[in-house]
PLY file of the C-alpha trace (Angstrom):
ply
format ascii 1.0
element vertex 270
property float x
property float y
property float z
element edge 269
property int vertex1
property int vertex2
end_header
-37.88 72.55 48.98
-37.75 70.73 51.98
-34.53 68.77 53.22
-34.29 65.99 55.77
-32.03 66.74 59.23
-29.58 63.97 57.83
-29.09 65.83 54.36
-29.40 68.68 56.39
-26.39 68.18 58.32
-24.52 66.83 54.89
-24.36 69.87 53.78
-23.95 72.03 56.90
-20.91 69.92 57.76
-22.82 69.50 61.38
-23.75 66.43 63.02
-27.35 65.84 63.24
-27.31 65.88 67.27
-26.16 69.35 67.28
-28.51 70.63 64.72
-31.25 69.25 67.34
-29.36 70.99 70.16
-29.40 74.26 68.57
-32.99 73.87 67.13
-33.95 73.55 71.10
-31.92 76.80 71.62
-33.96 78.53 68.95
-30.70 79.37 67.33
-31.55 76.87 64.20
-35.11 75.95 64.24
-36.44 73.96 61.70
-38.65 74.94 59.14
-41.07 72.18 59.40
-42.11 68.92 62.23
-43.63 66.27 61.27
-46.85 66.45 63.87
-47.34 62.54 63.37
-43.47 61.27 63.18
-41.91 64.74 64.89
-39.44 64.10 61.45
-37.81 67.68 61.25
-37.20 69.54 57.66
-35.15 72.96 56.60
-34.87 75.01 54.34
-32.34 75.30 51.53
-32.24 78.83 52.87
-31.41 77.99 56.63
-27.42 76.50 55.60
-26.61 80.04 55.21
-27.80 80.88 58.73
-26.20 77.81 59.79
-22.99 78.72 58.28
-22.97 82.04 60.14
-23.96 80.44 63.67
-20.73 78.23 63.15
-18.50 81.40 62.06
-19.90 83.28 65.37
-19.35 79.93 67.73
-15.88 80.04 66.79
-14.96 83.12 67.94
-16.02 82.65 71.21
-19.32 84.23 71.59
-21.45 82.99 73.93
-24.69 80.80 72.42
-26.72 83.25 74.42
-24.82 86.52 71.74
-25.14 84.50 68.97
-28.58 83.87 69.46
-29.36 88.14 69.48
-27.30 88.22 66.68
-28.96 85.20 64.31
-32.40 86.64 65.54
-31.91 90.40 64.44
-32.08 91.50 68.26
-28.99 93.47 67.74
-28.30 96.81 65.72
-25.07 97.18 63.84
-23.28 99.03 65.76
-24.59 96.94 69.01
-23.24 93.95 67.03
-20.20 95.75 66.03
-19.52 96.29 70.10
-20.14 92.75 71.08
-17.36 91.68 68.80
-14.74 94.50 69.49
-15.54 93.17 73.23
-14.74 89.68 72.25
-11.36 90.68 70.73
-10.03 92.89 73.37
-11.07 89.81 75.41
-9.11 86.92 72.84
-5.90 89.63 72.64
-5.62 89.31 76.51
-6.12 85.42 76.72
-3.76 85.46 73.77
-0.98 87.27 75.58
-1.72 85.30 78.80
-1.36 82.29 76.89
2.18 82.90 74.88
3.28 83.65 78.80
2.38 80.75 79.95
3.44 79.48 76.98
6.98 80.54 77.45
7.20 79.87 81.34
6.08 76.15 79.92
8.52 75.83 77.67
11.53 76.96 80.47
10.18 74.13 82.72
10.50 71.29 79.70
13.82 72.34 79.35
14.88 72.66 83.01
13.60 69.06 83.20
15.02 67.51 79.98
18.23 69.25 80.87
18.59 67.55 84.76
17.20 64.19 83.18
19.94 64.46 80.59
22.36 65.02 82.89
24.34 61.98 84.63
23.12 61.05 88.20
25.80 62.33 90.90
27.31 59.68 91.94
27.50 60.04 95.88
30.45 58.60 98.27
30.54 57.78 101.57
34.01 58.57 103.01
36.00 59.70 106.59
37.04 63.30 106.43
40.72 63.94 107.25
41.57 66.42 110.38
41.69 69.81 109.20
42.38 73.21 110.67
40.46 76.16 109.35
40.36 79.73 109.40
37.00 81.07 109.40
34.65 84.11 109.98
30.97 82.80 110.61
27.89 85.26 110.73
24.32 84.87 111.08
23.29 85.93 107.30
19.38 86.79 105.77
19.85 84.53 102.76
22.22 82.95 99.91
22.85 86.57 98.23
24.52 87.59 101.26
27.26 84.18 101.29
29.91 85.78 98.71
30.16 89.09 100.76
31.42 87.18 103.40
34.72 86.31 101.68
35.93 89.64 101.44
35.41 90.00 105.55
37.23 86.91 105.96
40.43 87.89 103.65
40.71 91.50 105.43
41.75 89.49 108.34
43.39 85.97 106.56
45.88 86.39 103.41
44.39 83.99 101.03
47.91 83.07 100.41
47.74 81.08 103.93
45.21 78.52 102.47
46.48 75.20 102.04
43.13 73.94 100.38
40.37 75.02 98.30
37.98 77.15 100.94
34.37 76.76 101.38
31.24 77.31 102.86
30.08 75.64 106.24
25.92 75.85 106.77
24.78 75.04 110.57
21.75 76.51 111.16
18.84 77.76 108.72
16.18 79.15 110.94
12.54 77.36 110.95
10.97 80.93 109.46
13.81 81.09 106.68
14.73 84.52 108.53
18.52 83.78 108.62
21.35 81.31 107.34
23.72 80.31 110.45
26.98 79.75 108.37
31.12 79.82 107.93
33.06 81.43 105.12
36.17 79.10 105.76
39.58 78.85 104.61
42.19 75.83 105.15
45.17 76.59 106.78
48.57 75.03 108.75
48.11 73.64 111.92
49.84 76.64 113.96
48.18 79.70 111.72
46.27 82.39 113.69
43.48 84.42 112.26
43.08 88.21 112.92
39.92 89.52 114.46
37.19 89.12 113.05
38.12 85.71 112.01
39.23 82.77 113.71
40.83 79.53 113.69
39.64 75.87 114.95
40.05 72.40 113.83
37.72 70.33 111.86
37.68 66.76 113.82
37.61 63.75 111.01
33.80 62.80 110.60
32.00 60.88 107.80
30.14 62.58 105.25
28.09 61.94 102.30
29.39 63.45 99.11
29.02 64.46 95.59
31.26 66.15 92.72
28.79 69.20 91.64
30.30 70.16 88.10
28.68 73.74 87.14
28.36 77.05 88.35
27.49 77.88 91.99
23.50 79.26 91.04
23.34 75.35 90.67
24.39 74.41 93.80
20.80 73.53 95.15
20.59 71.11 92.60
23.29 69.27 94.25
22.19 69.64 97.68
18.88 68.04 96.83
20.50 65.24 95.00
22.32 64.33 97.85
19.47 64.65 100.42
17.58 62.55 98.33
20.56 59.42 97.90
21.12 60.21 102.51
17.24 59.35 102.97
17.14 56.57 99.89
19.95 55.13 101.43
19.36 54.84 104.83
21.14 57.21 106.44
20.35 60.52 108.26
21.69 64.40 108.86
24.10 64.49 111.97
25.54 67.76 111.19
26.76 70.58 108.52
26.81 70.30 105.13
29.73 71.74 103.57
30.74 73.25 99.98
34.29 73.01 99.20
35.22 74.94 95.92
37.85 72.36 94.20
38.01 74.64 90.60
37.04 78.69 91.48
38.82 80.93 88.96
38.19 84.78 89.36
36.28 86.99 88.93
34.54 84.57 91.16
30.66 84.68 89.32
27.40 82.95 90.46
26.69 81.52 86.67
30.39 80.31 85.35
29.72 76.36 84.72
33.58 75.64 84.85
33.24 75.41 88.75
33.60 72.10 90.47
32.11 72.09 94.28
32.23 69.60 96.19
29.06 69.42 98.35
29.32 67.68 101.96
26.62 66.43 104.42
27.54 64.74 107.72
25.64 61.24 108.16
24.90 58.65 110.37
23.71 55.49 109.27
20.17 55.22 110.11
0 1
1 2
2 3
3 4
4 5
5 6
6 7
7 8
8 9
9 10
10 11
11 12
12 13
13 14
14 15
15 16
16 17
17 18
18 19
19 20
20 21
21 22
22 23
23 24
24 25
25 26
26 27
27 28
28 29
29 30
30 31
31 32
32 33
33 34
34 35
35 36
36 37
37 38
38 39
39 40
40 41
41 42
42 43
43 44
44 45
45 46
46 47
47 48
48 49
49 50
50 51
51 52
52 53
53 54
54 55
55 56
56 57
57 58
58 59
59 60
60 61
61 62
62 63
63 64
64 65
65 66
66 67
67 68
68 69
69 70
70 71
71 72
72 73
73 74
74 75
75 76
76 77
77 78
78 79
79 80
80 81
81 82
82 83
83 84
84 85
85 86
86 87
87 88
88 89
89 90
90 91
91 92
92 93
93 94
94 95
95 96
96 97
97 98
98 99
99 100
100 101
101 102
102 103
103 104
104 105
105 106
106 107
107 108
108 109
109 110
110 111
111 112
112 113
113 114
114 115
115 116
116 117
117 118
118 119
119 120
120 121
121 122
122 123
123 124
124 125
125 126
126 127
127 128
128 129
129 130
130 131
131 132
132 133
133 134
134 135
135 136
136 137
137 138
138 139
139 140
140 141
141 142
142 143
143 144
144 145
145 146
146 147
147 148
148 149
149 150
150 151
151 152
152 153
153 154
154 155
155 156
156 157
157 158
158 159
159 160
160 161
161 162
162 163
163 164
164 165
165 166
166 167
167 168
168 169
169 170
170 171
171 172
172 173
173 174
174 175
175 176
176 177
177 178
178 179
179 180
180 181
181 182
182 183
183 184
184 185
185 186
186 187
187 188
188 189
189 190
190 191
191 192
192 193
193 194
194 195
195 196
196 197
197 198
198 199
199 200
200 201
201 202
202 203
203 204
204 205
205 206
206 207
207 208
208 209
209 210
210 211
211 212
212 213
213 214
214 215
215 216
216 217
217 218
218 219
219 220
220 221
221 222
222 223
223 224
224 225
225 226
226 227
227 228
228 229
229 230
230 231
231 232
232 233
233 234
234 235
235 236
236 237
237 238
238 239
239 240
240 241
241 242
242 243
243 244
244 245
245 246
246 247
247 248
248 249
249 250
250 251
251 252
252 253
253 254
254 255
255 256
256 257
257 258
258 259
259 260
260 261
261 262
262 263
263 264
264 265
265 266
266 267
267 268
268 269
């Protein structure tokens, strides 16, 4: 018994384009052409070899494999290789996958997280005058700004400070080799600083600034908000930017989110 390539593909579950396709291949040729209407016709037979050629496509196997395999060009145990190959090859895409998988899913929430969070809200304001005691070093990167502190407290009781202390960044070099910055510590007008700190005074300047509420692994997120309002706004760096730590219980930790910093830039308008 005969069957058309439209009852053909009824009961093959494929379309009748792809049943063409693969009769081209060689991988499901038909039993019988019309020579005057080139009409093709299968065999009841053939949906079981069609069947099989679907089973093999989906699990990855190459039409070029499945074709040895339909056609008998393959012993068992050659067959038997081919598919171990194929899923050593599907365990490693599967573990590849569930990684990036995972590294996916941290990014969605890194983003939902900062889009659920409230947009800073940046001031413009006038510093006041302010004298500070401060040790400043040419550092390799941020891992190497807490160490400073102890440095600067070996030479300035903390109990001198008359406000919350801070950083002070000048200078990060083109190559990202080093961090020119100030571990800094308010103090009264007429304090002097042991070697190897010192004292100066802080002249009143404006300054861009933002309220970062969260833990001090964070703070980038903050310093790019606030670049990002300085050029949407109109105005431009003239100088440091500055992190002044408002709430800083000890043990002083890079991940407690009960820390409130407030981050600094100096601006000009533009």
């Amino acid at each position: 018994m005969l069957l058309q390539i439209g009852e053909f593909a009824r009961l093959t579950q494929l379309p009748v384009r792809t049943i063409r396709y693969y009769g081209d291949l060689g991988l499901l040729p038909p039993a019988e052409v019309d020579s005057t209407t080139g009409y093709r016709r299968y065999r009841i037979e053939q949906i079981s070899r069609a069947s099989q050629l679907v089973a093999l496509k989906a699990t990855g196997l190459s039409l070029d494999e499945i074709g040895l395999a339909l056609n008998d060009q393959l012993s068992d145990n050659e067959f038997r290789d081919l598919l171990a190959t194929k899923v050593a090859e599907l365990e490693r895409q599967a573990v590849e996958v569930s990684e990036q998988l995972q590294r996916a899913q941290a990014q969605l929430l890194q983003l939902n997280q900062r889009l659920e969070r409230e947009m800073p809200e940046v001031t413009i304001k006038t510093t006041e005058r302010t004298t500070i005691a401060f040790l400043r070093d040419q550092i390799g990167g941020v891992e190497e700004i807490a160490p400073l502190f102890p440095k600067l407290f070996t030479a300035v009781d903390p109990a001198h400070g008359i406000g919350p202390g801070g950083n002070i960044y000048h200078y990060f070099a083109d190559d990202g080799s080093s961090i020119d910055m100030e571990a800094v510590l308010p103090v009264a007008d007429d304090f002097e600083a042991e070697s190897p700190a010192a004292t100066r005074v802080i002249e009143p300047v404006q300054v861009a600034s933002l309220m970062h509420h969260g833990s001090f692994s964070r703070l980038h997120e903050a310093h790019t908000a606030l670049l990002e309002w300085v050029e949407a706004n109109d105005f431009v760096v003239s100088g440091p930017a500055y992190e002044w730590n408002l709430v800083c219980t000890p043990p002083v930790t890079q991940d407690n989110e009960s820390y409130v910093t407030e981050v600094q830039v100096e601006v000009v308008k533009a």
